[in-house]
N, C-alpha and C positions, 0 to 999 in steps of 0.2 A: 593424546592423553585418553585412557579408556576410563579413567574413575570418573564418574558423573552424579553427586549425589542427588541431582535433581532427577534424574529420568523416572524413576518409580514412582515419582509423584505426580508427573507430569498428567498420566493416564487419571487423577484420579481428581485434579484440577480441572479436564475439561470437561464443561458438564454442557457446551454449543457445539452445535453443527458448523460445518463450514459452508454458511450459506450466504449467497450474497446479502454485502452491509456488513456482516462481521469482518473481522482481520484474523491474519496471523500473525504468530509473536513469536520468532526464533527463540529456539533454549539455547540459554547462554554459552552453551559449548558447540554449537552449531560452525562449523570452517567453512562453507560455502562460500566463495568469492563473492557472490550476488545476494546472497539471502544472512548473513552470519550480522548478529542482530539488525536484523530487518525488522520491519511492521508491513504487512500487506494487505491492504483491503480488497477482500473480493466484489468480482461484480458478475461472473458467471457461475454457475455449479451445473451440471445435468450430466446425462448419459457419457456423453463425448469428453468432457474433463470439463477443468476448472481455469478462471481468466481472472486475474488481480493485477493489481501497480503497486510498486514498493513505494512506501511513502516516508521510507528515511534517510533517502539517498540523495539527496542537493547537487546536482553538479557544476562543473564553472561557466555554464553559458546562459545566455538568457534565452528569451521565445525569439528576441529581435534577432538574433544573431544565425536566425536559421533563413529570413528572409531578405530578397534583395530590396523590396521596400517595410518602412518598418509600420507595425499592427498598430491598432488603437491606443493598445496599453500596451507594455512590455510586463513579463511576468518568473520568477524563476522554473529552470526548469529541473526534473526531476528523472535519472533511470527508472524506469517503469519495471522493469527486468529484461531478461536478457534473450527475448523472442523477439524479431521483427525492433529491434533495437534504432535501424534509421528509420521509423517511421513516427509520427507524433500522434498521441493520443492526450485525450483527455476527461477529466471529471471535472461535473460541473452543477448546476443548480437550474437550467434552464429549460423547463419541460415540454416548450413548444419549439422545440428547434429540431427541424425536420432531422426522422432516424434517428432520435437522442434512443437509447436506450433506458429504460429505471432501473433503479435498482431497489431503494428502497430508501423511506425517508425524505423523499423530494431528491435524493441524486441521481443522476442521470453520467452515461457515460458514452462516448462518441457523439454523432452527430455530422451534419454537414457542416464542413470548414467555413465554405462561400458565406454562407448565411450568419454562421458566427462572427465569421469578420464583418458583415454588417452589422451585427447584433452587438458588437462591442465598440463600432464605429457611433451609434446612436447612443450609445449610455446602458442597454438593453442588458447587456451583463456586464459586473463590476471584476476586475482583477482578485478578488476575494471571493469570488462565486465561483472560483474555477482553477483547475491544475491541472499544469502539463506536463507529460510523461513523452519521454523515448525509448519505445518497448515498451513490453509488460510480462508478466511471470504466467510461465501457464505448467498445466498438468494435465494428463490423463487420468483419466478417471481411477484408474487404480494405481498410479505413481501418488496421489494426496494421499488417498489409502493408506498406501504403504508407509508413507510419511509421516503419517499419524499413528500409525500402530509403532512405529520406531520410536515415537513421544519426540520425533525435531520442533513441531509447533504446538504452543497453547491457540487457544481460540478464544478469542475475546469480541467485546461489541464498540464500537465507539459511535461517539455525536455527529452528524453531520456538519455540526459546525467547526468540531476538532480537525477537519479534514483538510480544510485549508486555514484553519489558524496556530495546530500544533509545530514546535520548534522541528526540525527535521532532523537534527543532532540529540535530540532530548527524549523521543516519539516514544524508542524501544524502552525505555525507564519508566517513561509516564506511563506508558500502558501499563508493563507490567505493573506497577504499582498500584496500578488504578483496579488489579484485579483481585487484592486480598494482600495477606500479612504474606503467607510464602510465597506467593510471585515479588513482593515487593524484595524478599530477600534474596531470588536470582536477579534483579535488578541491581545489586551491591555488587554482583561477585566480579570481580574483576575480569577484562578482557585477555591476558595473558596471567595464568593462575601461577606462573613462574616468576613473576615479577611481584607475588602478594609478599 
C-alpha cells in the first residue's frame, strides 16, 4: 500500500533526537517482520551506529527455560531484535553491577551475568527492576538516518518505570498516545487498512 496519510506529518512531529532513553515508535504502516509497530528503546547512539531492544514483542519462553538450573526469579522474555538474537541481554536498574552500562535515568544495560545471578539470588534486584531480551536492534549510523528522513519512526521519551511495567501488547498505542492528539490518531488506524 503506498497511500500513507501519516508520513508528512511524521517529519514535523518529531521534535527529539534519537538519543539514548528515548524510544522508537514505528508508523503505523511500517511491514518490517521485526520492528512493524514496535516500541524500541535506545541505549546507544554515536559515530559507529545505534543499539536498542524492542519492547513489544513478548515471546513464549521464559528466562528459566534457557537454563539447565533455574535463576532466582524466573522473568518474561522479550525479542530484543534481530541481531545476535541467541544471546541474552538485559536492562535493568542496578548501577553497581560491574560493566553495567547507563543510559540515563538510573537505567543501566548489560553487565556481568555471574554477579547478577548473585545479585538476584540475595534480593539485590527485584524481577521488576529488570528485562530480558534475545537480540537487540541495531543500525548504522546512517541507516537510522535514513530511516528517519523516510519518517518509519516517531521519537518519543518514556519513564523509567514504564520500562518494565508497560503491557507489551499495549506499548505501540500507549506511547503513541502518550505523545499528542495526531499520534494518538495513528494509534486507531487499524493494522490491515483492508479490513477497516
Amino acid at each position: 500500500m503506498d497511500f500513507d496519510p501519516f508520513k508528512k506529518r511524521i517529519s514535523e512531529l518529531n521534535n527529539l533526537d534519537p538519543l539514548p532513553g528515548n524510544i522508537l515508535v514505528a508508523e503505523p504502516f511500517m511491514q518490517d517482520d521485526y520492528f512493524k509497530r514496535s516500541v524500541v528503546y535506545l541505549c546507544e547512539n554515536n559515530e559507529i551506529g545505534t543499539v536498542g531492544f524492542i519492547l513489544s514483542e513478548k515471546l513464549n519462553l521464559r528466562l528459566n527455560d534457557l537454563f539447565n538450573e533455574p535463576l532466582a526469579f524466573d522473568a518474561d522474555l522479550y525479542l530484543g531484535g534481530p541481531v545476535e538474537a541467541q544471546n541474552l541481554f538485559y536492562l535493568h536498574t542496578c548501577k553497581d553491577l560491574d560493566a553495567a552500562i547507563g543510559i540515563k535515568d538510573g537505567i543501566y544495560w548489560s553487565g556481568d551475568f555471574e554477579q547478577l545471578k548473585e545479585y538476584m539470588l540475595i534480593g539485590k534486584i527485584q524481577s521488576h527492576e529488570i528485562r530480558f531480551f534475545l537480540g537487540y536492534a541495531g543500525w548504522d549510523k546512517q541507516q537510522l538516518i535514513d530511516e528517519l528522513t523516510a519518517e518509519n519512526w516517531l521519537i518519543g521519551s518514556i519513564q523509567p518505570k514504564e520500562l518494565f511495567d508497560l503491557d507489551s501488547e499495549e506499548i505501540w498505542k500507549t506511547q503513541l498516545t502518550k505523545m499528542g492528539k495526531e499520534q494518538a490518531l495513528m494509534s486507531k488506524f487499524p493494522d490491515d487498512p483492508s479490513l477497516n
